[in-house]
C-alpha positions in Angstrom: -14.4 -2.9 5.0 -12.4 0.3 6.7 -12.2 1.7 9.7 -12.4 5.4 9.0 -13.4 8.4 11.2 -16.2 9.7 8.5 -18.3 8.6 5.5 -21.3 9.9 3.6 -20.5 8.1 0.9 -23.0 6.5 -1.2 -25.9 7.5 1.6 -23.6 5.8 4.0 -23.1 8.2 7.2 -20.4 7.7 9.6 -19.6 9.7 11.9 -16.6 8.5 14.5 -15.0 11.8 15.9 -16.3 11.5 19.2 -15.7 7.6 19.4 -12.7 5.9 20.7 -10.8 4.8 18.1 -10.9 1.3 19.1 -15.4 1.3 18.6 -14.8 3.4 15.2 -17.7 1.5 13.1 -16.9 0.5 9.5 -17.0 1.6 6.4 -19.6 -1.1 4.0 -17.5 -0.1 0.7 -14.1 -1.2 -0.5 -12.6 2.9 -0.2 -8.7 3.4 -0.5 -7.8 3.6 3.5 -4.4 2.6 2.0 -3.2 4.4 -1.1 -0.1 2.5 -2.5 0.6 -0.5 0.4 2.8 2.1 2.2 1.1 5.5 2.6 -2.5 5.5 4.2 -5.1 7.8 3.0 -5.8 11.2 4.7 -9.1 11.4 2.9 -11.2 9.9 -0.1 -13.3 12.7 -1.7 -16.0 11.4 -5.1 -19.4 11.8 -7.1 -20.8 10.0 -4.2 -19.4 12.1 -1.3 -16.1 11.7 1.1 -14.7 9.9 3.6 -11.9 10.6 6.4 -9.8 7.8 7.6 -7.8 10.1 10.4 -8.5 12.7 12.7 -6.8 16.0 12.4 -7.5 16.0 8.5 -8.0 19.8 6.9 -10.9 19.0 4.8 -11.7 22.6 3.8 -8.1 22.1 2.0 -9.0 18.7 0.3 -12.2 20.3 -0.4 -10.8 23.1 -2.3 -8.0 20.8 -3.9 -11.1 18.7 -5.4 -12.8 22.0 -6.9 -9.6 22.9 -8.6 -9.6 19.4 -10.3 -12.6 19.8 -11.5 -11.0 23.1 -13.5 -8.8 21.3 -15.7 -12.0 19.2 -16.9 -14.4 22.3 -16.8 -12.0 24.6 -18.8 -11.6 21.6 -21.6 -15.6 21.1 -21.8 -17.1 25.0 -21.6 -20.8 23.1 -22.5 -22.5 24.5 -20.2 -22.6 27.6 -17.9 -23.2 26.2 -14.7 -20.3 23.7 -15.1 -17.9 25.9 -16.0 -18.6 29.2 -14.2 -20.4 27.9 -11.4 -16.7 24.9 -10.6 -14.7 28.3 -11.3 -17.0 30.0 -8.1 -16.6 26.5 -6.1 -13.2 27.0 -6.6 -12.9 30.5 -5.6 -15.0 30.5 -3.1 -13.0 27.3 -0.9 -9.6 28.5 -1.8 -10.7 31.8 0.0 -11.6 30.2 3.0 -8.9 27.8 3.0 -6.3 30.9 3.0 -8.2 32.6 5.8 -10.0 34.9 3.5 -13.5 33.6 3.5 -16.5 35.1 4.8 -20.0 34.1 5.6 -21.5 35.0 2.9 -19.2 32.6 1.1 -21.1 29.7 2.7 -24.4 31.1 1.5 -23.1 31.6 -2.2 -21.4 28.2 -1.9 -24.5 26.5 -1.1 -26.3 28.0 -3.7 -23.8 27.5 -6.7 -23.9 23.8 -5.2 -27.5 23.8 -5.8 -27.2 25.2 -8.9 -25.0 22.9 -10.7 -26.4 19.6 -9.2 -30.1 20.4 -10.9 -28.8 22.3 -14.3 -25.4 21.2 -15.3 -25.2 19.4 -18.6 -23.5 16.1 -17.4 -22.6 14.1 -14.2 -19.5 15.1 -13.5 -21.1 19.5 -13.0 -23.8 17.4 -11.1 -21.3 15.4 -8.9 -18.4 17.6 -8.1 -20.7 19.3 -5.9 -21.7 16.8 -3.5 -19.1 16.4 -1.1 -18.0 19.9 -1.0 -21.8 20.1 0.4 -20.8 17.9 2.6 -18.3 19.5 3.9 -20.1 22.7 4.2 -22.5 20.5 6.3 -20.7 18.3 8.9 -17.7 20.1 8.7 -19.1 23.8 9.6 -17.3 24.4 13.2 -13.9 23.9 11.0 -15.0 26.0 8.5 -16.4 28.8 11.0 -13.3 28.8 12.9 -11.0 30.1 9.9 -13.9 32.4 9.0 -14.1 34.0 12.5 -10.4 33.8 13.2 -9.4 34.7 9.2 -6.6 32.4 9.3 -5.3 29.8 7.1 -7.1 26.1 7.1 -4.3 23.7 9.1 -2.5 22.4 5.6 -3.0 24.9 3.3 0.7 26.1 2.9 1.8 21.8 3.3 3.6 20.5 0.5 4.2 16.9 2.2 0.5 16.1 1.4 -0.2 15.1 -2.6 -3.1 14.8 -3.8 -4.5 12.4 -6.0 -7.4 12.4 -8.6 -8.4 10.9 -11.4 -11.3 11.4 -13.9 -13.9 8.2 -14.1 -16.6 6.8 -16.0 -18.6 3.5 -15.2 -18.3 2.4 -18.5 -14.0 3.7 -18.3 -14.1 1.6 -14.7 -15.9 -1.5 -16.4 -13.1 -1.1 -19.3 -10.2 -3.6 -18.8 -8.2 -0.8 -20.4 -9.8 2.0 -18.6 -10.6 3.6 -22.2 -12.1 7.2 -22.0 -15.0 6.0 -24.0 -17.1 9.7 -23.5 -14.1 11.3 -25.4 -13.9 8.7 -28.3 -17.8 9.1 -28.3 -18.1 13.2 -28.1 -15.2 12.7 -31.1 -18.1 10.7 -33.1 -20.8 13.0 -32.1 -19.1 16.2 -33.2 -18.0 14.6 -36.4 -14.3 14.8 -35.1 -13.7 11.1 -35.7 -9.5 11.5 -35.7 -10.1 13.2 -32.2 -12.5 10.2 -31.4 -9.7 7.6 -33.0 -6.9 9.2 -30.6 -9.5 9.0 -27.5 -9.6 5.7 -28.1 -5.5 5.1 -29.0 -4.7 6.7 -25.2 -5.1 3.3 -24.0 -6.0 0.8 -26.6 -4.0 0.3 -29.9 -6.5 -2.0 -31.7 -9.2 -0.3 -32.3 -10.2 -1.9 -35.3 -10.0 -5.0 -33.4 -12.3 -4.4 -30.6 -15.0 -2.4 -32.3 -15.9 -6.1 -33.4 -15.1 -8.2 -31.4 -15.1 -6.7 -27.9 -18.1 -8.4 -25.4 -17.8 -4.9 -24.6 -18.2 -5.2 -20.3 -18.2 -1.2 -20.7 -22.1 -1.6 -21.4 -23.4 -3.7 -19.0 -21.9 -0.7 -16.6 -23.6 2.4 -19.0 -26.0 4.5 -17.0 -28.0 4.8 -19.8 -29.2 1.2 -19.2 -30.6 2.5 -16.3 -32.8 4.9 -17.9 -33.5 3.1 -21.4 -30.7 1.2 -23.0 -26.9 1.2 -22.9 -24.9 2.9 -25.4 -23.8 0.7 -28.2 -20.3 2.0 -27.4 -18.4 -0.9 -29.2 -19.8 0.0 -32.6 -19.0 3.8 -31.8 -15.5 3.0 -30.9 -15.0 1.2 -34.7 -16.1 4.3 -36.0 -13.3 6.2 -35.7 -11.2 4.0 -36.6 -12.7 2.7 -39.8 -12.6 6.8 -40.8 -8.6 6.0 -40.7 -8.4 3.3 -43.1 -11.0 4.2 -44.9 -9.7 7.5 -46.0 -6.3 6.3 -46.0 -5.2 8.6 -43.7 -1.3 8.3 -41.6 -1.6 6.5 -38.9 -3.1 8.4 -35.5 -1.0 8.4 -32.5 -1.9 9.6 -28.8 1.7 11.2 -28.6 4.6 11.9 -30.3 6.9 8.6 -29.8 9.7 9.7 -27.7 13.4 8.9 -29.3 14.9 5.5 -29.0 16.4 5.5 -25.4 18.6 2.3 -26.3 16.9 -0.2 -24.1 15.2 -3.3 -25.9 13.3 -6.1 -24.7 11.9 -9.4 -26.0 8.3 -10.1 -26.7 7.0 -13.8 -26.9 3.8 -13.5 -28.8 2.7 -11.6 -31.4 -1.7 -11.5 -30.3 -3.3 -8.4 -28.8 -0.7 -8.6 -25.4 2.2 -9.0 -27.4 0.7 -6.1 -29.7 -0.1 -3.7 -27.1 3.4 -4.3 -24.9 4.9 -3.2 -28.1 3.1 -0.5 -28.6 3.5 1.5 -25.6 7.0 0.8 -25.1 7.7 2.2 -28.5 5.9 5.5 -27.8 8.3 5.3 -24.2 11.2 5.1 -26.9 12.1 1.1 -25.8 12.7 -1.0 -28.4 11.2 -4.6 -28.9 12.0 -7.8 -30.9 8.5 -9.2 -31.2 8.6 -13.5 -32.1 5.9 -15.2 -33.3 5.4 -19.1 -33.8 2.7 -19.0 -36.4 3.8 -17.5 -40.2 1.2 -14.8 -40.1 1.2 -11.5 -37.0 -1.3 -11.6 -34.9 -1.9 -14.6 -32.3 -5.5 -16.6 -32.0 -7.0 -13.2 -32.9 -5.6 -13.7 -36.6 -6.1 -17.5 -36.9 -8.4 -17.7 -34.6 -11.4 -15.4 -35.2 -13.2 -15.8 -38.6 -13.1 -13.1 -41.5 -16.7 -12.4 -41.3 -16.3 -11.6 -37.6 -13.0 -9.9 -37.8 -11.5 -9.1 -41.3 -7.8 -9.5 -41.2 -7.2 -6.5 -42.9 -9.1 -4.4 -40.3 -6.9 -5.9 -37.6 -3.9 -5.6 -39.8 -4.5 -1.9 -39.5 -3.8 -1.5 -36.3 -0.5 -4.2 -36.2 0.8 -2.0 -39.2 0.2 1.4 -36.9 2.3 -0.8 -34.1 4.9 -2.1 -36.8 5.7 1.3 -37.8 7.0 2.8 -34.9 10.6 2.9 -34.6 12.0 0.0 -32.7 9.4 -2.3 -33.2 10.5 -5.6 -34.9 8.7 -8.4 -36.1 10.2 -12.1 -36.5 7.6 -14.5 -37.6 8.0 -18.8 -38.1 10.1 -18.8 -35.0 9.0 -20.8 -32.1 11.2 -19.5 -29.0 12.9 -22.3 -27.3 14.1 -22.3 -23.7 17.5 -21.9 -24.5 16.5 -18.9 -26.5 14.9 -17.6 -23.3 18.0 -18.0 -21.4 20.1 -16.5 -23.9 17.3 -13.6 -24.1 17.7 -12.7 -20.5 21.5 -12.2 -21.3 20.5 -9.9 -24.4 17.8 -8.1 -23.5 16.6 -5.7 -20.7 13.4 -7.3 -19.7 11.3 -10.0 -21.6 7.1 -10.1 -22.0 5.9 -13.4 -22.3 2.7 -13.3 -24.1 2.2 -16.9 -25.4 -1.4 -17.2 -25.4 -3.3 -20.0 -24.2 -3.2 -22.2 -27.8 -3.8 -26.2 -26.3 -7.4 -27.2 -26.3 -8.9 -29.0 -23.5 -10.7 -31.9 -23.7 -14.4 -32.8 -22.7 -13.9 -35.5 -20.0 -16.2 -37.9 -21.6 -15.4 -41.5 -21.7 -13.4 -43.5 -24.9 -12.0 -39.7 -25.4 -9.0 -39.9 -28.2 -7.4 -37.5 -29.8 -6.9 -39.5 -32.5 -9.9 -40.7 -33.5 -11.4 -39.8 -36.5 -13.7 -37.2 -36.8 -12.5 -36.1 -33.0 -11.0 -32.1 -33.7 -10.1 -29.5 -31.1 -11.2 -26.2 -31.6 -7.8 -24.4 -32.1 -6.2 -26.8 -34.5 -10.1 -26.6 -36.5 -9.7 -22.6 -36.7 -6.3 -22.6 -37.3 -7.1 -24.3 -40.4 -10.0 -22.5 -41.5 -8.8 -19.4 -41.0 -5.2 -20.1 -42.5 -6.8 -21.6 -45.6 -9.5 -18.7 -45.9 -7.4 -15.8 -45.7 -3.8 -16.8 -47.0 -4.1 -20.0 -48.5 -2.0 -21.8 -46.2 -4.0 -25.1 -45.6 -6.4 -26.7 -46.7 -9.7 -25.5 -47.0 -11.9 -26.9 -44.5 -15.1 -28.6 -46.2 -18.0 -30.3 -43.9 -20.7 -30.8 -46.4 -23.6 -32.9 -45.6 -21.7 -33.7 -41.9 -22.9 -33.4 -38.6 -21.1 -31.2 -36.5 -21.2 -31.6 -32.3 -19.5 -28.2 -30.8 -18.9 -28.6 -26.7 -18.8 -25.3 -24.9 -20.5 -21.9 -24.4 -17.5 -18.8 -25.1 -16.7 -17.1 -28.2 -14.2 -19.9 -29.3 -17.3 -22.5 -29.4 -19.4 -19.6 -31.2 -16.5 -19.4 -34.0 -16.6 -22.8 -34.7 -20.1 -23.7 -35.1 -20.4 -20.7 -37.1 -17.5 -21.6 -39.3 -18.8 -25.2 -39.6 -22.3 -23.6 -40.8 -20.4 -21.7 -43.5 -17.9 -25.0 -44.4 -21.3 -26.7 -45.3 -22.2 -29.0 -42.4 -25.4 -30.6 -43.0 -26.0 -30.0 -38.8 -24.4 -28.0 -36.8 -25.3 -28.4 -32.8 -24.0 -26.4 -29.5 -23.4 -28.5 -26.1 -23.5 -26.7 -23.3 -24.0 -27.1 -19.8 -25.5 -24.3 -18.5 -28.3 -21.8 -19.6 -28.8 -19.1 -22.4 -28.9 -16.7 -20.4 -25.2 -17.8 -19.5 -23.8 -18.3 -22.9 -24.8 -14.7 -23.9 -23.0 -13.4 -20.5 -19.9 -15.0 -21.9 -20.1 -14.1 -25.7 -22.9 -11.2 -26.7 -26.5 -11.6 -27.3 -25.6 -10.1 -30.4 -23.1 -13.9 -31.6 -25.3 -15.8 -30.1 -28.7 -14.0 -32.4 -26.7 -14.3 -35.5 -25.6 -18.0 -34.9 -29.3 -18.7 -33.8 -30.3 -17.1 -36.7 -27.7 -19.2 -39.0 -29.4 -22.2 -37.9 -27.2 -23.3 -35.0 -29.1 -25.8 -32.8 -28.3 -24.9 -29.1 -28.9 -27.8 -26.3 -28.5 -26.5 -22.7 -28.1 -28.0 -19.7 -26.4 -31.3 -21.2 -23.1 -32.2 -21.4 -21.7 -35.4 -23.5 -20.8 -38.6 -21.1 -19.5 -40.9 -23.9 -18.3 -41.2 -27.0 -18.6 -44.0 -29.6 -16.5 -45.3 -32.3 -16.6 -47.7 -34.9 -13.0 -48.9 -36.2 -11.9 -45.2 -34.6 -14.1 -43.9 -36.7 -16.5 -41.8 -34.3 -20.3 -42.3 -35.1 -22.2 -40.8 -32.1 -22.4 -39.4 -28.4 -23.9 -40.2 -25.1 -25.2 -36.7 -23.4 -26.7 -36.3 -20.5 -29.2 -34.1 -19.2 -29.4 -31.7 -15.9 -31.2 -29.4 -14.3 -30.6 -26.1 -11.8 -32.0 -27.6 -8.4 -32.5 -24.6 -5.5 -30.1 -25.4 -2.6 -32.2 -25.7 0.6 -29.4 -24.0 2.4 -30.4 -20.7 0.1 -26.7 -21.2 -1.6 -26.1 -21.0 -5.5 -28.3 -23.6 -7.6 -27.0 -27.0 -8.1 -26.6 -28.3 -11.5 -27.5 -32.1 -11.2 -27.7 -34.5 -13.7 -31.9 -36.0 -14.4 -31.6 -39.4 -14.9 -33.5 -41.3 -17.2 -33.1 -38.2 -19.6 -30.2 -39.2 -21.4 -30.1 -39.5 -25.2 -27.5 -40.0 -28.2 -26.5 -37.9 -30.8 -25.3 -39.2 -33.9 -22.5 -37.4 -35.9 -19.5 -37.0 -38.1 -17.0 -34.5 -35.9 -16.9 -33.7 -32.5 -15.2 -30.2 -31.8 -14.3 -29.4 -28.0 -13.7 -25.9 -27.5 -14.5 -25.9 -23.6 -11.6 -23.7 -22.8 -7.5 -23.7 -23.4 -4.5 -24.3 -21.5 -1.2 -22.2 -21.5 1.8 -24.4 -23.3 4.4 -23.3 -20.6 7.1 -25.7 -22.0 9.5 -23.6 -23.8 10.1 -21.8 -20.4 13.3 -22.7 -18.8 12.8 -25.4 -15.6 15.7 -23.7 -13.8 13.6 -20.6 -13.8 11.1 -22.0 -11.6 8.3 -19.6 -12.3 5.3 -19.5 -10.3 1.9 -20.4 -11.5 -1.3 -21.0 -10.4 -4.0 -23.7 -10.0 -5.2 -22.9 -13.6 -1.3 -23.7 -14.6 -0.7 -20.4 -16.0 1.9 -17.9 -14.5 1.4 -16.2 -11.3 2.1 -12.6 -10.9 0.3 -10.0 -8.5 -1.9 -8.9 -10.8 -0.6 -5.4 -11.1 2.9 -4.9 -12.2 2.6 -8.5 -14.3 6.3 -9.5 -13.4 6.6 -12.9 -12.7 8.3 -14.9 -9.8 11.9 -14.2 -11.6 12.9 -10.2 -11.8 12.9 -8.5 -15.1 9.9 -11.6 -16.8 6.9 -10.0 -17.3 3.3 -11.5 -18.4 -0.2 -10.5 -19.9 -2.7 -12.2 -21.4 -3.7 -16.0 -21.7 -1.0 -17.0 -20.5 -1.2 -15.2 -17.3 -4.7 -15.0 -16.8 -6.0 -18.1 -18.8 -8.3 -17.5 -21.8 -9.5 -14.1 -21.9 -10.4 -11.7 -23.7 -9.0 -9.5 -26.8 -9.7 -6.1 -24.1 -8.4 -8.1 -21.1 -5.4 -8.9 -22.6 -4.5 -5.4 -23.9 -5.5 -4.1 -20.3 -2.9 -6.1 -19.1 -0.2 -5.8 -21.5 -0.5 -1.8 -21.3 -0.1 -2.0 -17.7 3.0 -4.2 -17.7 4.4 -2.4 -20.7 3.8 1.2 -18.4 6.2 -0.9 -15.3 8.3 -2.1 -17.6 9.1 1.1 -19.1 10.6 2.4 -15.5 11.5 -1.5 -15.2 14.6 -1.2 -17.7 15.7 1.9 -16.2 15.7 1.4 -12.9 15.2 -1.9 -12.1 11.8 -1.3 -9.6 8.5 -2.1 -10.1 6.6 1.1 -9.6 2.7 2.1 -10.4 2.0 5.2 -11.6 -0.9 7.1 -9.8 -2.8 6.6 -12.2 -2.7 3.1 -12.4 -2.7 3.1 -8.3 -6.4 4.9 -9.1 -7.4 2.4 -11.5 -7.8 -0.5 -9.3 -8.8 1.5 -6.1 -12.1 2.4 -8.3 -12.4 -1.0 -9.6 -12.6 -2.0 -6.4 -14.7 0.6 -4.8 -17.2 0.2 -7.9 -18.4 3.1 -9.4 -21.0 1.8 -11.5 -24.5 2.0 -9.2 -27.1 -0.7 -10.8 -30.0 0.6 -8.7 -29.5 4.4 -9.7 -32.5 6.5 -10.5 -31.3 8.5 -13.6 -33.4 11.5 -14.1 -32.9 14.9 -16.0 -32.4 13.1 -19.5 -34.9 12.0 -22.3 -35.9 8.6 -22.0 -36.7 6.1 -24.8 -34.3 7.3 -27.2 -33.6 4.1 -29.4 -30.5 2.5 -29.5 -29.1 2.4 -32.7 -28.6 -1.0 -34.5 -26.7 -1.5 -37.6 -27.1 -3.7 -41.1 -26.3 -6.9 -40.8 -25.8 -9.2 -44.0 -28.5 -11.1 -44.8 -28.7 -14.6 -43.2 -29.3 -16.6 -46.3 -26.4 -14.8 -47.8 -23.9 -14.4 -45.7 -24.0 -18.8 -44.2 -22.2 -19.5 -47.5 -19.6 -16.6 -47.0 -16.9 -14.9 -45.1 -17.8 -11.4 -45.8 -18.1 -9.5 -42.8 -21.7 -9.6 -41.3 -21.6 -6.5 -39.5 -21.6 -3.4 -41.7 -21.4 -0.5 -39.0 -23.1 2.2 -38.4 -24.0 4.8 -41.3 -22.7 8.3 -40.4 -26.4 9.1 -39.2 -26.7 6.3 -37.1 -23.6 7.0 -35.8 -24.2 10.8 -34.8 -27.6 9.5 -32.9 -26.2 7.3 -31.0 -23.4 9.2 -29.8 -25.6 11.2 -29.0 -26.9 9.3 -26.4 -24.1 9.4 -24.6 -24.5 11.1 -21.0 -21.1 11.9 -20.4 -20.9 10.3 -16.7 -17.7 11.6 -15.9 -17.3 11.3 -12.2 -13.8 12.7 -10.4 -12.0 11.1 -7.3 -9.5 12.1 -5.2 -7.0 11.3 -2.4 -4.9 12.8 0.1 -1.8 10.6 0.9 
C-alpha cells in the first residue's frame, strides 16, 4: 500500500489533488513510492498506466521521457509500422509540447496515434506504451493546455537533478529468478539466429545447457499465452540455442567482451550453479576468482546430484568449460575449505562468495530413526553415489535388484532418487508424500512427475511414515499414516490431519529420505559470528547477498536453503554485480537495474485474469520425443531429445513478445 496523489494503474483511479494530504486514499498495489530507500519517487509510469506520489510533478515531461524509451526498443524491433513510426510521433509529438511548442492539434494527432498503436501494433509493448500517455492526455489536460496556450516550457523540462528510470519487462523476465530476456533468446530461435538466441540467454544466465533441462521453469506459469491457450514451452526453447553451440562445436558465446584483469581476486566456496555464475560475471568485470570445490569432479549437487538421463554431464560441462576459460577463473578441486583457510582468505583476498550448497540430508522424524541402520540411506549420500559411479567410475555402482525401495518427499531431489532406483533395478519403487499431486508437480514439473509415473513409480499421498522397524538393525518395514485436507471453519487454509484407523505398513529393503537439506555451516569461523536464520542458513538482506561481516558474500543453498538451479544463479549474478563495485570501493551499491528488478517483482506484472485478444488461439504447444519408457528404465541416456528444428521454429513462434516498459522519476 502507498499514499500517492494519482493512480490509474491497473483500472485503479485515484485521484488526491484536491484532498488534504493527511485523507490521500491509497494505492492497492505494491508501486515504487520509494525508489532506492533514500530517494522517493516523483512518478511511476507502465503498460498498465501511471501513478504520482507528489504534487507539483511535470508529467507532460515524464510523459515524453517514457515515449523516448520506448525509441531505443522501437528502433531495435522495426516489425511493424505502427510501433515504430507511430512511438517516433508519440515522441515528437510530447517533446513539442513539453518545450512549449505544442499545439492543439497535437492532442488530436496524439490521441489518434494512441489509438492506433493500442488496436494494430504487432506486440504488447506498441500496445502498452500508449496507455498512460493517454492518460495523461486525459486527467492531466489543464497542465497540458496551459503550456499550449502560454507556449512555454513544461516546469522540468530543462531539470537535470531529476533521472529517470526505466527498464524493459516481460512476465515471464519478471517470473525469471534471473530476469532472463526470454522474448530475445526466443525471436533468436524463431529467426533461425540461434547464436543471437544463445547470447540472449548468456546476458544473465551462464548455464544454459543446464537449465534448458532442468529448470521448473516459473517463467511459464507467468506466460500470457496460458491465458489465451497454452504457455510457451520456453525451457526447451532456451536449450536450443545452446545445444546449436556444442553441437556445431562452435567457440564459446559470450554477452561481452571480458574486460582486462583489473588485479582484484576473490575466493569462491563452491563450485555448483552459484559458485559458477559468481565466477562468471566477475570474470567478464575483469575480477579474478579462485573457485574450491570439496567433491573431485566441478559442478556441486547439480553434477552428482542430478542423473545423466536428466542432465548429461557433458551438457553441463559445456557451460563450466565457457566459465573456466575466461581469464582469471581458477579451479581447485578435492579441497574442502577449512575455517582457518577462511580466515587466512579474508587476509588474501578482496572479498569471498560462499556458495556451499545445502549437502546434509534431513531426516523424516519417524520413530526408531538411525542413520545407521541398514538399509536406512539419505538421499544425497544415495546420488552421490550413483551419479559418481555412473559417470566417472568413482564408486561403486549402485545395484537394488529385486528390492523395495520407500522414497520420503515430494521436490526434484525425491524425483531423482526414485527414478534412479527404478533404473538400479528395484523390484518396487514407492513415493511418500504428505500432501497432494497437485502439490508435487508445483514443486518439480508435471512433466518429472509423468515420466516417473510413467516408469512405474507408485505415488502415496497424503501419508507420511510414523515408524520404522528393524530386525537386528536390519530395517524390514514402516508404519505410515494416513491424512486428509479438512476445511477450516474459520475459512483459513485446509488442515492436514491425520484419519485414524487408516494406518498401514509397508514392507521394504531401503528407506531413502530426501525431505529437504540443511546448510553444513561448520567450516565457517565462530569468531565471525555470521548471522542466520530460522532455517539455519546465512542471513543477508536479500539483495546485495553480503553477510553480517563486510566483504562475505552468499548465494544459493546456503543462503536461501534448497533451491533451485535458476534461483541460485539469480542470486549469485546479483552478488557477483555488488561485488564487482564491492572490491573497488568497498560499498554495497544496486545498479538501477537491479533497483527495477525487485520493484517489478513486487508490483507484479504478470495479470492471471487478463483477457488476451488480437492473437490466434489454439495454436498447439509443441512437445518433444521422449525415449521410450520400456527402454530408457534400464538406462541413463537422456530421456528428453529436444525439439527438432521444426518444432522449434513453431513454437517460438508462439511467442507474443509481451514486452512491457516502466519508468521512474527519482
Amino acid at each position: 500500500m502507498s499514499r500517492v496523489l494519482f493512480s490509474t494503474w491497473q483500472g485503479e483511479f485515484i485521484d488526491n489533488r484536491d484532498v488534504a494530504k493527511d485523507d490521500w486514499a491509497e494505492s492497492s498495489f505494491k508501486v515504487p513510492a520509494t525508489y532506492d530507500g533514500e530517494k522517493n519517487s516523483k512518478i511511476f509510469i507502465g503498460w498498465n498506466g501511471l501513478v504520482v506520489f507528489e504534487e507539483g510533478v511535470d508529467v507532460v515531461k515524464a510523459g515524453a521521457e517514457y515515449a523516448a524509451q520506448y525509441q531505443v526498443y522501437s528502433e531495435a524491433c522495426g516489425r511493424c509500422a505502427p510501433g515504430r513510426w507511430g512511438g517516433r510521433i508519440l515522441y515528437d509529438l510530447f517533446d513539442k509540447i513539453a518545450r512549449g511548442e505544442g499545439t492543439l492539434d497535437d492532442i488530436s494527432h496524439l490521441k489518434e496515434i494512441s489509438e492506433t498503436m493500442i488496436k494494430t501494433s504487432k506486440c504488447e509493448i506498441g500496445r502498452t506504451v500508449p496507455i498512460p500517455l493517454l492518460n495523461i492526455l486525459e486527467y492531466f489536460s489543464d497542465e497540458i493546455s496551459d503550456l499550449i496556450d502560454n507556449q512555454k516550457k513544461s516546469p522540468d523540462y530543462d531539470n537535470d537533478d531529476i533521472k529517470y528510470i526505466a527498464k524493459v519487462t516481460a512476465p515471464c523476465m519478471d517470473a525469471c529468478p534471473d530476469h532472463v530476456d526470454i522474448p530475445a533468446y526466443i525471436e533468436g530461435v524463431r529467426d533461425l539466429q540461434f547464436g543471437d538466441s544463445l547470447k540472449a540467454t548468456k546476458q544473465t544466465m551462464p548455464l544454459a545447457h543446464t537449465c534448458g533441462r532442468v529448470c521448473p521453469h516459473p517463467c511459464e506459469d507467468q506466460c500470457r499465452r496460458a491465458n489465451l491457450d497454452e504457455a510457451v514451452s520456453i525451457m526447451e526453447l532456451k536449450r536450443v540455442g545452446a545445444d546449436y553451440e556444442s553441437d556445431h562445436g562452435l567457440d564459446f558465446l559470450y554477452p561481452a567482451v571480458q574486460k582486462p584483469l583489473n588485479g582484484k581476486k576473490v575466493a569462491i566456496v563452491g563450485s555448483g550453479p552459484a559458485g559458477l555464475t559468481a565466477a562468471y560475471y566477475l570474470a567478464l568485470e575483469g575480477i579474478a576468482s579462485d573457485v574450491y570445490e570439496e567433491l573431485p569432479v566441478l559442478g556441486g549437487e547439480v553434477a552428482v546430484g542430478v542423473p545423466e538421463y536428466r542432465m548429461p554431464y557433458d551438457k553441463y560441462y559445456k557451460d563450466i568449460e565457457a566459465i573456466g576459460a575466461l581469464n582469471g577463473v581458477e579451479f581447485i578441486l578435492n579441497t574442502k575449505v577449512t575455517s582457518d583457510m577462511l580466515i587466512q582468505f579474508e587476509k588474501d583476498y578482496d572479498a569471498i562468495m560462499l556458495a556451499s550448497g545445502a549437502r546434509l540430508s534431513k531426516k523424516v522424524r519417524a520413530e526408531n530413526e538411525r542413520a545407521d541402520m541398514e538399509g536406512y540411506w539419505m538421499a544425497i549420500p544415495f546420488l552421490d553415489q550413483v551419479n559418481l559411479s555412473i559417470k566417472w567410475g568413482l564408486a561403486d555402482k549402485v545395484d537394488l535388484t529385486g528390492k523395495t525401495v520407500v522414497c520420503v518427499g515430494g521436490g526434484f531431489t525425491s524425483m531423482d532418487v526414485v527414478r534412479c532406483s527404478i533404473r538400479a533395478g528395484a523390484k518396487k519403487v514407492i513415493m511418500i508424500y504428505r500432501r497432494s499431486e497437485d502439490i508435487i508437480i508445483r514443486n518439480t514439473s508435471l512433466e518429472e512427475y509423468h515420466e516417473a509415473v510413467e516408469e512405474g513409480v507408485e505415488f502415496i499421498f497424503f501419508t507420511a511414515i510414523e515408524e520404522i522397524f528393524d530386525e537386528d538393525n536390519v530395517l524390514k518395514k514402516l508404519k505410515v499414516n494416513k491424512f486428509e485436507l479438512v476445511p477450516d471453519p474459520d475459512g483459513g487454509r485446509d488442515k492436514l490431519l491425520k484419519v485414524e484407523g487408516e494406518d498401514f505398513e509397508i514392507e521394504c529393503d531401503y528407506l531413502i529420505p530426501a525431505v529437504s537439506q540443511d546448510a553444513d555451516l561448520s567450516y565457517i569461523p565462530k569468531e565471525w559470528e555470521l548471522e542466520q536464520t530460522s532455517w539455519r542458513t546465512l542471513l543477508t538482506d536479500g539483495k546485495t547477498y553480503q553477510t553480517s561481516r563486510k566483504g562475505i558474500f552468499t548465494a544459493g543453498d546456503c543462503e536461501y536453503g534448497p533451491m533451485t538451479i535458476v534461483n541460485a544463479v539469480g542470486q549469485a549474478k546479483r552478488a557477483a554485480s555488488v561485488m564487482s563495485r564491492f572490491v573497488h570501493d568497498g560499498k554495497l551499491t544496486l545498479l538501477d537495474e537491479e533497483i527495477m528488478e525487485d520493484h517489478l517483482r513486487r508490483l507484479k506484472v504478470y495479470d492471471k485474469k487478463e483477457k488476451v485478444t488480437g492473437w490466434i488461439a489454439g495454436l498447439p504447444r509443441e512437445v518433444s520425443e521422449k525415449l521410450d519408457v520400456d527402454y530408457r528404465k534400464e538406462r541413463q541416456d537422456e530421456v528428453n531429445f529436444g525439439f527438432t528444428q521444426e518444432q522449434a521454429v513453431n513454437e517460438a513462434s508462439r511467442c507474443m513478445r509481451c514486452y512491457y516498459i516502466a519508468m521512474v522519476a527519482v
